[in-house]
PDB file as gemmi writes it, atoms N, CA and C in Angstrom:
CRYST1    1.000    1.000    1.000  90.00  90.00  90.00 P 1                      
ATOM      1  N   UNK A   1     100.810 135.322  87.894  1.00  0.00           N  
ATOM      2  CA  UNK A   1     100.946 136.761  87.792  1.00  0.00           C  
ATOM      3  C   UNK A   1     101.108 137.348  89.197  1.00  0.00           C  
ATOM      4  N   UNK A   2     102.193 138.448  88.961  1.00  0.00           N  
ATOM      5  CA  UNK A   2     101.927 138.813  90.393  1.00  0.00           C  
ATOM      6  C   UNK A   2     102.177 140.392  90.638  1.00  0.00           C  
ATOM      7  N   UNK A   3     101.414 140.894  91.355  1.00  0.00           N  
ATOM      8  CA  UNK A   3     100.647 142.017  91.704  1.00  0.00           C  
ATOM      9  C   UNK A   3     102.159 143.342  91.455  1.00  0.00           C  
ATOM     10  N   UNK A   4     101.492 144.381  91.394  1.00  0.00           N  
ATOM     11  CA  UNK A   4     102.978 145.312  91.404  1.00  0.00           C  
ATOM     12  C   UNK A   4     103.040 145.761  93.380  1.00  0.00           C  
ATOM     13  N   UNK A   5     103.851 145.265  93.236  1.00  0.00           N  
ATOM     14  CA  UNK A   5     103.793 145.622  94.722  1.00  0.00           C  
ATOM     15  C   UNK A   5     105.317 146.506  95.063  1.00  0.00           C  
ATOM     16  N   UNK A   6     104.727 148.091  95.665  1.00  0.00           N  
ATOM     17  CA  UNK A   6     105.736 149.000  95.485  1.00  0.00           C  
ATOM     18  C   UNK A   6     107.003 148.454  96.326  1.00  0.00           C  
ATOM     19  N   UNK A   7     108.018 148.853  96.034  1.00  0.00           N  
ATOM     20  CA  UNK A   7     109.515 148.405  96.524  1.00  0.00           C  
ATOM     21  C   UNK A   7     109.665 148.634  97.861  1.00  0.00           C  
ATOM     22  N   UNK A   8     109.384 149.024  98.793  1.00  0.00           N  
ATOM     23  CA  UNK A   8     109.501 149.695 100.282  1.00  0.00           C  
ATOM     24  C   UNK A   8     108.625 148.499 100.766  1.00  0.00           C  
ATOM     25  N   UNK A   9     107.173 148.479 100.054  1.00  0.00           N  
ATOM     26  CA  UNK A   9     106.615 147.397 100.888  1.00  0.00           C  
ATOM     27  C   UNK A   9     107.169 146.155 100.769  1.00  0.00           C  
ATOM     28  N   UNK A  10     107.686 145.684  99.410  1.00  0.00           N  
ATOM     29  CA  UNK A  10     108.596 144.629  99.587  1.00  0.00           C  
ATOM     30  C   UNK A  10     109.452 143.960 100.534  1.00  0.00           C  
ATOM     31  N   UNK A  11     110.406 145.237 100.563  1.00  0.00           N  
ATOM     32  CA  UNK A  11     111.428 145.113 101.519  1.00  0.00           C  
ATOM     33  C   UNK A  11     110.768 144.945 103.126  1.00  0.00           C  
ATOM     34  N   UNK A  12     109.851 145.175 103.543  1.00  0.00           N  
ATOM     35  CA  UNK A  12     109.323 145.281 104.553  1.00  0.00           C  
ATOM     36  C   UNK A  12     108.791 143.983 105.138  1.00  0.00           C  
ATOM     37  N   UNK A  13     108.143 143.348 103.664  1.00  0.00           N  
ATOM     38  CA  UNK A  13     107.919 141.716 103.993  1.00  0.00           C  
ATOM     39  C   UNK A  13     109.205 140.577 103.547  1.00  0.00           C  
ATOM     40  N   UNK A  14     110.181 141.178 103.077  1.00  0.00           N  
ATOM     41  CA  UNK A  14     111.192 140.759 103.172  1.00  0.00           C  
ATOM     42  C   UNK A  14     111.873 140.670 104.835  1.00  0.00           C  
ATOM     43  N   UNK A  15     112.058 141.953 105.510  1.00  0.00           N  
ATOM     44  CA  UNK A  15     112.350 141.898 106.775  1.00  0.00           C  
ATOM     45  C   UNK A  15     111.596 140.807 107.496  1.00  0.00           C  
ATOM     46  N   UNK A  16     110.628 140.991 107.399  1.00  0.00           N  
ATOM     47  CA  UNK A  16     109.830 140.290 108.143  1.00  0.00           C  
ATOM     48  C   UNK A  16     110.161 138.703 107.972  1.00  0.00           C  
ATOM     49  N   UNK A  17     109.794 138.149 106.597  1.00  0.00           N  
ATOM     50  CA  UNK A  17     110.462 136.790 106.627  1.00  0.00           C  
ATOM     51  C   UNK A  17     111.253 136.084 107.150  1.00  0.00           C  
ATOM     52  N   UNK A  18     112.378 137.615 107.422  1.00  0.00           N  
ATOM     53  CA  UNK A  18     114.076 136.901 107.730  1.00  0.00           C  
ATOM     54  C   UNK A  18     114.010 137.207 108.689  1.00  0.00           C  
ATOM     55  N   UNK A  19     112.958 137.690 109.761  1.00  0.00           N  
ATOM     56  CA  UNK A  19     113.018 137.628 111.358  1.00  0.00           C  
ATOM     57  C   UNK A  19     112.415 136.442 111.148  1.00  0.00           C  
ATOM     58  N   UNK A  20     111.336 135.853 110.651  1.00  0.00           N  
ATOM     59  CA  UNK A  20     110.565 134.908 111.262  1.00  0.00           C  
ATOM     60  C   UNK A  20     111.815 133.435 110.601  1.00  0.00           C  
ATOM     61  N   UNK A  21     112.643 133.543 109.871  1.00  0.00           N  
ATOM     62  CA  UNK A  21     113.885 132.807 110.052  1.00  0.00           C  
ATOM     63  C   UNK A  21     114.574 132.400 111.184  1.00  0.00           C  
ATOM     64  N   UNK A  22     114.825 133.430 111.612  1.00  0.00           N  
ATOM     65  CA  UNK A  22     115.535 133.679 112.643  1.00  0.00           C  
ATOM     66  C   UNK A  22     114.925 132.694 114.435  1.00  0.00           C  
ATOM     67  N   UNK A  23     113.864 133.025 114.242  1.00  0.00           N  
ATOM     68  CA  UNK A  23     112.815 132.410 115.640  1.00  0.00           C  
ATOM     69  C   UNK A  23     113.664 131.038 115.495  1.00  0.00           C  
ATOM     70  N   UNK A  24     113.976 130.664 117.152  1.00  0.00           N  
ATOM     71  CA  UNK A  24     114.359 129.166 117.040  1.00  0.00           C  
ATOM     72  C   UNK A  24     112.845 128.420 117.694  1.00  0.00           C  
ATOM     73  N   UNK A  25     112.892 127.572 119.073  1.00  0.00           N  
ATOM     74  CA  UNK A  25     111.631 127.196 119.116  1.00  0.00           C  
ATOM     75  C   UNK A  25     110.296 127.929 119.884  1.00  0.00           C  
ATOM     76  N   UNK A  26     109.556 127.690 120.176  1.00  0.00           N  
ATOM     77  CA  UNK A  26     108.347 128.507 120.381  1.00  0.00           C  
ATOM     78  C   UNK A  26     107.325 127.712 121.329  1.00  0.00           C  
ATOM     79  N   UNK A  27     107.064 128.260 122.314  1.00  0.00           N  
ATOM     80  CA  UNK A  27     106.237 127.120 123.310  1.00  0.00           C  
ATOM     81  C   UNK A  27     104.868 128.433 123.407  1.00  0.00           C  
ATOM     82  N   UNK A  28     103.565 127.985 123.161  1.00  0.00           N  
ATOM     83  CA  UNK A  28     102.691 128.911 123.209  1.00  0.00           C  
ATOM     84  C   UNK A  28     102.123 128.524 124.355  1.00  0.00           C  
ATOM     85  N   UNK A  29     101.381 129.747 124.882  1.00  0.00           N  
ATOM     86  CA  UNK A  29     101.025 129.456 126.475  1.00  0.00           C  
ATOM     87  C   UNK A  29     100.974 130.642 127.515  1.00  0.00           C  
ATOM     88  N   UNK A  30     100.672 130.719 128.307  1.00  0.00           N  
ATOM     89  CA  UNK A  30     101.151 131.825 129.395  1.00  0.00           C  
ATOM     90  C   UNK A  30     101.693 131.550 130.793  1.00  0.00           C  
ATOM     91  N   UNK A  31     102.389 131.820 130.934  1.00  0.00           N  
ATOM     92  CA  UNK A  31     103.389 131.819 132.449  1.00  0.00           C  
ATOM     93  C   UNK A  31     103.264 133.024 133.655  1.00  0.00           C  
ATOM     94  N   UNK A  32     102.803 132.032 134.678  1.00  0.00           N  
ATOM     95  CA  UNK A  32     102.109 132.736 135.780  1.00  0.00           C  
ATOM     96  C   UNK A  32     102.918 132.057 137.126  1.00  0.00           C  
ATOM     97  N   UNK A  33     102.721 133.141 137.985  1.00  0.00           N  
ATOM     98  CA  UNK A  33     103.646 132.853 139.123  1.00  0.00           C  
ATOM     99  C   UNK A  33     102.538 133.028 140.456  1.00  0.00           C  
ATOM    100  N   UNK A  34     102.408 132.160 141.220  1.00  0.00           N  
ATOM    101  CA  UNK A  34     101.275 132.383 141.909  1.00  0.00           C  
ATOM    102  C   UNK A  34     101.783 132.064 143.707  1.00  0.00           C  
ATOM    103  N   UNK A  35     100.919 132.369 144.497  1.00  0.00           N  
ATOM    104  CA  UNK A  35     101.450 131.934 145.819  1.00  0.00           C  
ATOM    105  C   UNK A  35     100.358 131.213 146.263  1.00  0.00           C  
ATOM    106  N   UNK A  36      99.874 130.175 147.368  1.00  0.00           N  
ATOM    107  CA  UNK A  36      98.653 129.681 147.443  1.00  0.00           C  
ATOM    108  C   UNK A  36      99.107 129.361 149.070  1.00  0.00           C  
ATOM    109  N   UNK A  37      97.527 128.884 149.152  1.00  0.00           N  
ATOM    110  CA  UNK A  37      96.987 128.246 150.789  1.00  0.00           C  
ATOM    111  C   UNK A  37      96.710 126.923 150.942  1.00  0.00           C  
ATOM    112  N   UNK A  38      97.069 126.151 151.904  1.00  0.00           N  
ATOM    113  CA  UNK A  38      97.242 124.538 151.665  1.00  0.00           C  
ATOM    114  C   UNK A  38      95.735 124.287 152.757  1.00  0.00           C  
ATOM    115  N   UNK A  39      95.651 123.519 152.676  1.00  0.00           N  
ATOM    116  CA  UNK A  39      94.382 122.964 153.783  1.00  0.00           C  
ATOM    117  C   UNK A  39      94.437 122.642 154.944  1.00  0.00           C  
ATOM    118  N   UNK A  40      95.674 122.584 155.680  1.00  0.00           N  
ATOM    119  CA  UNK A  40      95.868 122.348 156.481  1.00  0.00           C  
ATOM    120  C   UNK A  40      95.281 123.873 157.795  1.00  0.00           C  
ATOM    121  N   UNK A  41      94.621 123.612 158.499  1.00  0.00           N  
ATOM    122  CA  UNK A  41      94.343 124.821 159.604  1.00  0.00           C  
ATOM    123  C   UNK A  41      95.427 125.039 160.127  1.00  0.00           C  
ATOM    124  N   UNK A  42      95.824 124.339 160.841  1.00  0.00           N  
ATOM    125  CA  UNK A  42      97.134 125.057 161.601  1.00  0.00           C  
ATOM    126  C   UNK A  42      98.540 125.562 160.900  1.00  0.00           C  
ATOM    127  N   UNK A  43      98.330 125.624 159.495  1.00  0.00           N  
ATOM    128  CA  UNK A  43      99.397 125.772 158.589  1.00  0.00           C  
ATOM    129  C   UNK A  43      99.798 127.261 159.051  1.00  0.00           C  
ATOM    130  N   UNK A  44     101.398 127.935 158.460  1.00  0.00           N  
ATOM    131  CA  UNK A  44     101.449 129.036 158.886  1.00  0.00           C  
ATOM    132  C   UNK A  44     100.678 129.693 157.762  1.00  0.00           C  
ATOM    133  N   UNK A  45      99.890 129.495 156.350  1.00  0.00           N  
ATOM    134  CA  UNK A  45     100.024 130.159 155.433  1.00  0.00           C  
ATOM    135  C   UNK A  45      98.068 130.625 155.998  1.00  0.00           C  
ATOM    136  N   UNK A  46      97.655 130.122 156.722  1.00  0.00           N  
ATOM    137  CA  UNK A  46      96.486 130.567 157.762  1.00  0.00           C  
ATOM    138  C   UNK A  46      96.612 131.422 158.418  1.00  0.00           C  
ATOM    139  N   UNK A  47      97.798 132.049 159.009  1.00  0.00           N  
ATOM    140  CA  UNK A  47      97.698 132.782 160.039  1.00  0.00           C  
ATOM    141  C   UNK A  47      97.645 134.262 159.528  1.00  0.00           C  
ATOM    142  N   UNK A  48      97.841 135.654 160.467  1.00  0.00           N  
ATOM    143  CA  UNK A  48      97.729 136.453 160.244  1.00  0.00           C  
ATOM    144  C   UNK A  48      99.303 137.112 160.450  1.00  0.00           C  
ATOM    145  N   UNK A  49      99.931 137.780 159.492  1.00  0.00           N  
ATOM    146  CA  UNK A  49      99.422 137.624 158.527  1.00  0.00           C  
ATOM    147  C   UNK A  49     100.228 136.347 157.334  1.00  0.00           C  
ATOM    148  N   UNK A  50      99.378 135.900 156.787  1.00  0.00           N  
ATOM    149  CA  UNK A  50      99.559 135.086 156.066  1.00  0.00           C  
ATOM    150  C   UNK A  50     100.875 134.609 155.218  1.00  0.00           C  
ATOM    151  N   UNK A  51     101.480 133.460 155.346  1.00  0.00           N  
ATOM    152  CA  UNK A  51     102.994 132.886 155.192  1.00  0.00           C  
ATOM    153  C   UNK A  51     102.749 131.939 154.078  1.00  0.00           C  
ATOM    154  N   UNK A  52     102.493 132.510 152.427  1.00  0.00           N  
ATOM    155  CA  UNK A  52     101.613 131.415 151.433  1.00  0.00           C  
ATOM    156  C   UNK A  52     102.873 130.834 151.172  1.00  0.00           C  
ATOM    157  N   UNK A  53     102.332 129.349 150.817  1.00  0.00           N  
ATOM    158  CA  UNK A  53     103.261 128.647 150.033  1.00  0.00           C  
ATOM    159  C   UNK A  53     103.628 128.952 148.648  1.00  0.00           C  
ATOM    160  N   UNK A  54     105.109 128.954 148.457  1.00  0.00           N  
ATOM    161  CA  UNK A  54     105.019 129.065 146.441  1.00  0.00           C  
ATOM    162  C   UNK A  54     106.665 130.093 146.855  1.00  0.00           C  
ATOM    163  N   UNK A  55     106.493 130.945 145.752  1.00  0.00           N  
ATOM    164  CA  UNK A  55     105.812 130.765 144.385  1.00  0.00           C  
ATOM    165  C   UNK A  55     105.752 129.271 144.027  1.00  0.00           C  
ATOM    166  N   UNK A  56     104.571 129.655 142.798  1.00  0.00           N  
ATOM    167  CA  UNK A  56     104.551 128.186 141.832  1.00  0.00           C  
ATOM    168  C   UNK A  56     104.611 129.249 140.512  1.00  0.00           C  
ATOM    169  N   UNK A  57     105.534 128.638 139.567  1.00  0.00           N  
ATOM    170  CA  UNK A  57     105.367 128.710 138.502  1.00  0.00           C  
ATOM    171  C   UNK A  57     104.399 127.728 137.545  1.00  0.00           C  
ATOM    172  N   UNK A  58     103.431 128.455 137.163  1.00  0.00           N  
ATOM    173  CA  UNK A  58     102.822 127.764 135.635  1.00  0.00           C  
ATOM    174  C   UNK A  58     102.634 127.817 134.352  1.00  0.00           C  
ATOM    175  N   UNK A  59     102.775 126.857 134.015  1.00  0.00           N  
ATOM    176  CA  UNK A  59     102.438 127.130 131.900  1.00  0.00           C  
ATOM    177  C   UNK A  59     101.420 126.621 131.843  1.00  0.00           C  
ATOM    178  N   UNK A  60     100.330 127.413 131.435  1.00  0.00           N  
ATOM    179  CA  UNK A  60      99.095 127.009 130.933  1.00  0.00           C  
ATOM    180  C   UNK A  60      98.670 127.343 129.628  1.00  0.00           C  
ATOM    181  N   UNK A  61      98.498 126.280 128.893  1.00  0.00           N  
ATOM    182  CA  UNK A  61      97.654 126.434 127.711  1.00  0.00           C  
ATOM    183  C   UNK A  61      96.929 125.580 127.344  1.00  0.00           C  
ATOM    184  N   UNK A  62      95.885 125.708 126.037  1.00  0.00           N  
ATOM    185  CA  UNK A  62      95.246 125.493 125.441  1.00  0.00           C  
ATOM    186  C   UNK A  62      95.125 124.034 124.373  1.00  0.00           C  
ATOM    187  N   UNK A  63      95.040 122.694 124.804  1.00  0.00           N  
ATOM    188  CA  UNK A  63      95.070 121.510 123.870  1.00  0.00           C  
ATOM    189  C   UNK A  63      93.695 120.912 123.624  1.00  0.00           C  
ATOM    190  N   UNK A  64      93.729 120.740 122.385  1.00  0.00           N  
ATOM    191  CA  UNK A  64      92.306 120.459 122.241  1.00  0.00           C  
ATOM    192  C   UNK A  64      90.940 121.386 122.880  1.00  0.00           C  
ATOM    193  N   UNK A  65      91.046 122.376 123.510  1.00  0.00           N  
ATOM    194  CA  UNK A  65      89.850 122.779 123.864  1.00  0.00           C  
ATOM    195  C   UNK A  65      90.038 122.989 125.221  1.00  0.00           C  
ATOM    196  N   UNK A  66      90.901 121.808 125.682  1.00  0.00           N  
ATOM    197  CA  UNK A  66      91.211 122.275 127.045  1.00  0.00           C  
ATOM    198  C   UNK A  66      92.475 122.578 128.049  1.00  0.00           C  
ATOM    199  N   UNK A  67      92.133 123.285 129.048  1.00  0.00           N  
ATOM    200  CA  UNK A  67      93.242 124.177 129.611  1.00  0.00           C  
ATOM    201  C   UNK A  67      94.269 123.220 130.365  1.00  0.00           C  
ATOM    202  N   UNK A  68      95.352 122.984 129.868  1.00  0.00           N  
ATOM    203  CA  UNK A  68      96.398 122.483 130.720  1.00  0.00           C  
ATOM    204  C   UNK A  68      97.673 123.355 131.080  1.00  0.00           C  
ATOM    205  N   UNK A  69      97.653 122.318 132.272  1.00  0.00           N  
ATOM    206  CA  UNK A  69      98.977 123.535 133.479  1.00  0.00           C  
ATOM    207  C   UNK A  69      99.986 122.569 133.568  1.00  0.00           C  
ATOM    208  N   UNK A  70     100.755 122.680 133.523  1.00  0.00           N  
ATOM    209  CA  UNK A  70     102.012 122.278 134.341  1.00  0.00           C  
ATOM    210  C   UNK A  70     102.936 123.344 135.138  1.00  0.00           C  
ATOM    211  N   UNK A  71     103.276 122.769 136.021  1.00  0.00           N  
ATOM    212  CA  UNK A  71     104.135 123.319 136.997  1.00  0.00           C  
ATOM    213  C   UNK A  71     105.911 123.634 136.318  1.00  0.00           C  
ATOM    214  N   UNK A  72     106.731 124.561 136.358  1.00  0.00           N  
ATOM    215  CA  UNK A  72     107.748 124.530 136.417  1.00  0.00           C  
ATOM    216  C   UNK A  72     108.657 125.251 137.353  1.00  0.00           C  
ATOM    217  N   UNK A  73     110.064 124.563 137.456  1.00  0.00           N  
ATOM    218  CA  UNK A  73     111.204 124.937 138.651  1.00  0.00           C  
ATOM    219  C   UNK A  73     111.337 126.168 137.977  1.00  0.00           C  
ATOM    220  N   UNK A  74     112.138 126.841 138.766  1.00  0.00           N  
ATOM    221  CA  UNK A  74     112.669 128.421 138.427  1.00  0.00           C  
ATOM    222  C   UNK A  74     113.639 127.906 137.197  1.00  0.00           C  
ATOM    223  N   UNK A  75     114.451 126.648 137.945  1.00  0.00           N  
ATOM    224  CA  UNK A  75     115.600 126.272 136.311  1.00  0.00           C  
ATOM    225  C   UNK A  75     114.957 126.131 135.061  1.00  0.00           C  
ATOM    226  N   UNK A  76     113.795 125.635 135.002  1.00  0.00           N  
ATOM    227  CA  UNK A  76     113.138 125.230 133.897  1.00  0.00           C  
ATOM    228  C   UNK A  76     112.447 126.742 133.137  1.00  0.00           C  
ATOM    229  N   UNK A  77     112.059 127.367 134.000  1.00  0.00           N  
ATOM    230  CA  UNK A  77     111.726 128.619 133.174  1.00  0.00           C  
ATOM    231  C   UNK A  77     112.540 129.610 132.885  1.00  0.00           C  
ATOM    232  N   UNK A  78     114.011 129.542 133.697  1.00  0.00           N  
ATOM    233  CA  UNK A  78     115.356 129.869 133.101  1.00  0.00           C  
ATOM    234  C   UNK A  78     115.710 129.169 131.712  1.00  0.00           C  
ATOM    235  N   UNK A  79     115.250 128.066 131.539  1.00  0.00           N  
ATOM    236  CA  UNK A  79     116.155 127.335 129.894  1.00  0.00           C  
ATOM    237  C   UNK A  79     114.985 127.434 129.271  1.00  0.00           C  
ATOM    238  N   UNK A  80     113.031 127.930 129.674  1.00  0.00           N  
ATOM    239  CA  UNK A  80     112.163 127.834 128.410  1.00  0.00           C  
ATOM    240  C   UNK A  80     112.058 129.272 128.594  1.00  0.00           C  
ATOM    241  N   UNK A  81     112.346 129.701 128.991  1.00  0.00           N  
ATOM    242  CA  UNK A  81     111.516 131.609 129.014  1.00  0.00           C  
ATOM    243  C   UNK A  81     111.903 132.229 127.211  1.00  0.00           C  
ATOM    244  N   UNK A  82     113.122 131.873 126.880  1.00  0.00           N  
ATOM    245  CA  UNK A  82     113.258 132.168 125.407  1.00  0.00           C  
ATOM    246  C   UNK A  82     112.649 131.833 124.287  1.00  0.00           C  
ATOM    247  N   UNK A  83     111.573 130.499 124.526  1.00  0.00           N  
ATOM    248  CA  UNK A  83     110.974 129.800 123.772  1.00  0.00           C  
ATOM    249  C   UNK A  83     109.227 130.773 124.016  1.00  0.00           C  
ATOM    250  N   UNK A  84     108.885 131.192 124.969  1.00  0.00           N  
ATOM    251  CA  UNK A  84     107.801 132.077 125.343  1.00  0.00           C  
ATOM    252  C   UNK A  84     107.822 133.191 124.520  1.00  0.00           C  
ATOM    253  N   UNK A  85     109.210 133.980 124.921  1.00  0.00           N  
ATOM    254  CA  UNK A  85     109.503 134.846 124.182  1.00  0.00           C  
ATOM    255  C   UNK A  85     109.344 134.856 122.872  1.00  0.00           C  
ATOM    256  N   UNK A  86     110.064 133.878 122.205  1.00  0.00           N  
ATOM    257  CA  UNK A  86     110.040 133.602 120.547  1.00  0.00           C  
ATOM    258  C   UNK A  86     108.646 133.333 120.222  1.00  0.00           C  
ATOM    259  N   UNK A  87     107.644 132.316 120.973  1.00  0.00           N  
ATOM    260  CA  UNK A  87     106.677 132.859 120.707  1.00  0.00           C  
ATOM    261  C   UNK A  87     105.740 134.501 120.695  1.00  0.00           C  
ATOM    262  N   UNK A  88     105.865 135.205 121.379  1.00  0.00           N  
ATOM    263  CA  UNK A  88     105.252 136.354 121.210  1.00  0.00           C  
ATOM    264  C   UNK A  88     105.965 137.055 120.051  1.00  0.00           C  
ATOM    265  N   UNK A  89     106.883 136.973 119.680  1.00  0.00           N  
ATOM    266  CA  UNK A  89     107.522 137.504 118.757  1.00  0.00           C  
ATOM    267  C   UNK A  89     107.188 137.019 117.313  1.00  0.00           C  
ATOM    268  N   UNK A  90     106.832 135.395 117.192  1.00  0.00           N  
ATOM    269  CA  UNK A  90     106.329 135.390 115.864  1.00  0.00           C  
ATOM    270  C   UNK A  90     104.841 135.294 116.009  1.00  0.00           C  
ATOM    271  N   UNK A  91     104.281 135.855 116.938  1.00  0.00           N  
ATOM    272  CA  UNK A  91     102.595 135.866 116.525  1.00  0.00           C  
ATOM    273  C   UNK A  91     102.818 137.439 116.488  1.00  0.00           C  
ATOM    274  N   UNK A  92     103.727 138.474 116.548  1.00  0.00           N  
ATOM    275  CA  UNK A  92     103.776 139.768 116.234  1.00  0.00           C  
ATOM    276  C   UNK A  92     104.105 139.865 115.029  1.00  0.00           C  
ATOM    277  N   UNK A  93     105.292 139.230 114.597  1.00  0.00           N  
ATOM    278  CA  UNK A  93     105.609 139.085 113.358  1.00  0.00           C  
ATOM    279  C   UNK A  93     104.632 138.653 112.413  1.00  0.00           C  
ATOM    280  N   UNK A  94     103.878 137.490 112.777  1.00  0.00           N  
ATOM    281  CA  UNK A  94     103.022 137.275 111.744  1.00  0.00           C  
ATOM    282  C   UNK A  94     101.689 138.157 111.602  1.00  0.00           C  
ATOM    283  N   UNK A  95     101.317 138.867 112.822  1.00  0.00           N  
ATOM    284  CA  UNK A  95     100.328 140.103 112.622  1.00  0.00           C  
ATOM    285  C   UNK A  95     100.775 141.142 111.811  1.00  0.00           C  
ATOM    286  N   UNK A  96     102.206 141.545 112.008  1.00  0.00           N  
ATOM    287  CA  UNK A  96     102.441 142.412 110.893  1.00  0.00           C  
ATOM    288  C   UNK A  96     102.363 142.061 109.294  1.00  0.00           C  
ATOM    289  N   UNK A  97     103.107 140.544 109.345  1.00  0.00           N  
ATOM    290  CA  UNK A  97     103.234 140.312 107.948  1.00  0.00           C  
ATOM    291  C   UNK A  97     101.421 140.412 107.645  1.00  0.00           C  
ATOM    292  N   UNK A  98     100.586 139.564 108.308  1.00  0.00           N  
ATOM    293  CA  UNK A  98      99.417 139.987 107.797  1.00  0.00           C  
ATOM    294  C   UNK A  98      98.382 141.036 107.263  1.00  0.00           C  
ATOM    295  N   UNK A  99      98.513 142.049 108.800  1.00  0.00           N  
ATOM    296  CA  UNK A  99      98.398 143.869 108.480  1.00  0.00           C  
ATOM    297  C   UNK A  99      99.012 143.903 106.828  1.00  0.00           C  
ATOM    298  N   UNK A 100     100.074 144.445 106.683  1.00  0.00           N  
ATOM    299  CA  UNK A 100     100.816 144.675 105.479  1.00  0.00           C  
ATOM    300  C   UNK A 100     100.217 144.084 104.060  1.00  0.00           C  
ATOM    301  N   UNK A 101      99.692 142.625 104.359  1.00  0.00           N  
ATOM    302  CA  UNK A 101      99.484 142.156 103.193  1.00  0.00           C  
ATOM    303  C   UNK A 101      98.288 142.517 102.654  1.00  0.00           C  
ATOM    304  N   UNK A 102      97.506 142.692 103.709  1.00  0.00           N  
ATOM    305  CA  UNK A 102      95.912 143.906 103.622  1.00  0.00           C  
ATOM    306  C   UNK A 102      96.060 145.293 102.979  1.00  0.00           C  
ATOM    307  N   UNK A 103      97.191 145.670 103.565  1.00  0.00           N  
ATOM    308  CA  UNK A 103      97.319 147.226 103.277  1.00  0.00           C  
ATOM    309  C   UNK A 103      97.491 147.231 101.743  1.00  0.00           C  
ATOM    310  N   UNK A 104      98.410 146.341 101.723  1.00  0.00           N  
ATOM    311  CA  UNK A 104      99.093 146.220 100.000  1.00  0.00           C  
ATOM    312  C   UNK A 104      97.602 145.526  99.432  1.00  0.00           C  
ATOM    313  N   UNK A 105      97.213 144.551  99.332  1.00  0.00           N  
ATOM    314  CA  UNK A 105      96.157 144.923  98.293  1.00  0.00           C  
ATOM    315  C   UNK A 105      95.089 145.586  98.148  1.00  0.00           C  
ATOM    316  N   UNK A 106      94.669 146.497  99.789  1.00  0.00           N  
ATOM    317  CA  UNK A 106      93.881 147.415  99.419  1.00  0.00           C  
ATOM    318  C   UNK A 106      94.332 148.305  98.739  1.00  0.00           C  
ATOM    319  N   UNK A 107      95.398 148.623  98.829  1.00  0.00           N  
ATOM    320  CA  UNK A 107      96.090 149.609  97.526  1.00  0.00           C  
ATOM    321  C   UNK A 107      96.266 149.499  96.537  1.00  0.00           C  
ATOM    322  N   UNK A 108      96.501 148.401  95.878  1.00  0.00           N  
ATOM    323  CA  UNK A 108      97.283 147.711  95.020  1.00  0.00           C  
ATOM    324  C   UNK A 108      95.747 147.899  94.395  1.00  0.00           C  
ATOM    325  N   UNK A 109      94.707 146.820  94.658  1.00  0.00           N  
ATOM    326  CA  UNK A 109      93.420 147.017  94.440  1.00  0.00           C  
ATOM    327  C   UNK A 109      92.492 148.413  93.820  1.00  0.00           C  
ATOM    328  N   UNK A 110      92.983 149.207  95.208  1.00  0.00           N  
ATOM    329  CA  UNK A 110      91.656 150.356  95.432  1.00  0.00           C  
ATOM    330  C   UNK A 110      90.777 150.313  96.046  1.00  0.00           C  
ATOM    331  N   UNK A 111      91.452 149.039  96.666  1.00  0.00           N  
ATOM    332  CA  UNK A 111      89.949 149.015  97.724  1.00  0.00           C  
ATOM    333  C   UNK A 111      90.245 149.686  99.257  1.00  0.00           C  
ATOM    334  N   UNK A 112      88.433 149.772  99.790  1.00  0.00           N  
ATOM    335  CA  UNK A 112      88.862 150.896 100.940  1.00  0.00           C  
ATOM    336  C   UNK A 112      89.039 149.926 102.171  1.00  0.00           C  
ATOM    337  N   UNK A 113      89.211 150.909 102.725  1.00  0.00           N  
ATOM    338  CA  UNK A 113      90.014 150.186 104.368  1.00  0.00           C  
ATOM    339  C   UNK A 113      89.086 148.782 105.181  1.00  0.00           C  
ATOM    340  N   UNK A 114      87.829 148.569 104.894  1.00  0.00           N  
ATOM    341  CA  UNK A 114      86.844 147.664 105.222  1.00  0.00           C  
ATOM    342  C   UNK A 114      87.238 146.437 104.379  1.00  0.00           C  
ATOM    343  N   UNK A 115      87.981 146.182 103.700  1.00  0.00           N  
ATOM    344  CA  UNK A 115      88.115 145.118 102.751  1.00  0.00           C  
ATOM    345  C   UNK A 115      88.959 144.044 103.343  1.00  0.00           C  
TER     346      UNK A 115                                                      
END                                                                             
């Protein structure tokens, strides 16, 4: 059996589906660009004022529990930056489809907004 669910909201999780179609691949993670100081004392990135090495690009995320980085070239985050992207886009997408599916059976229901 399935619920009456008004026509507008339909279409709405319809949209939504056929974006999350659309997503090609998806690398989850965050990308950070950093400059740093080497150990060396007489380095120039010691002096005043300071000449840091870098940028470094990193992808860091989350496996098993723990935080891994890797380093990438500027080329490399030129051919993955779309895959970052596509990720933020279907963890938006799927917050909406979720929101929505709340809304609709608190309505659908009667139940109030705490549900």
């Amino acid at each position: 059996m399935s619920p009456n669910v008004p026509e507008q909201v339909e279409a709405e999780r319809q949209r939504i589906v056929a974006a999350l179609g659309q997503i090609g691949f998806v690398l989850p993670g965050t990308i950070s660009t950093r400059m740093a100081r080497c150990g060396k004392q007489t380095c120039r990135c010691r002096r005043e004022p300071p000449q840091l090495h870098g940028p470094y690009i990193q992808w860091t995320r989350a496996v098993k529990g723990k935080t891994v980085t890797k380093v990438f070239s500027e080329a490399q985050l030129a051919t993955y930056q779309p895959w970052f992207d596509n990720n933020r886009q279907l963890r938006e997408l799927s917050t909406h489809l979720q929101q929505l599916s709340l809304d609709t059976i608190r309505s659908v229901e009667g139940w109030g907004a705490e549900t």
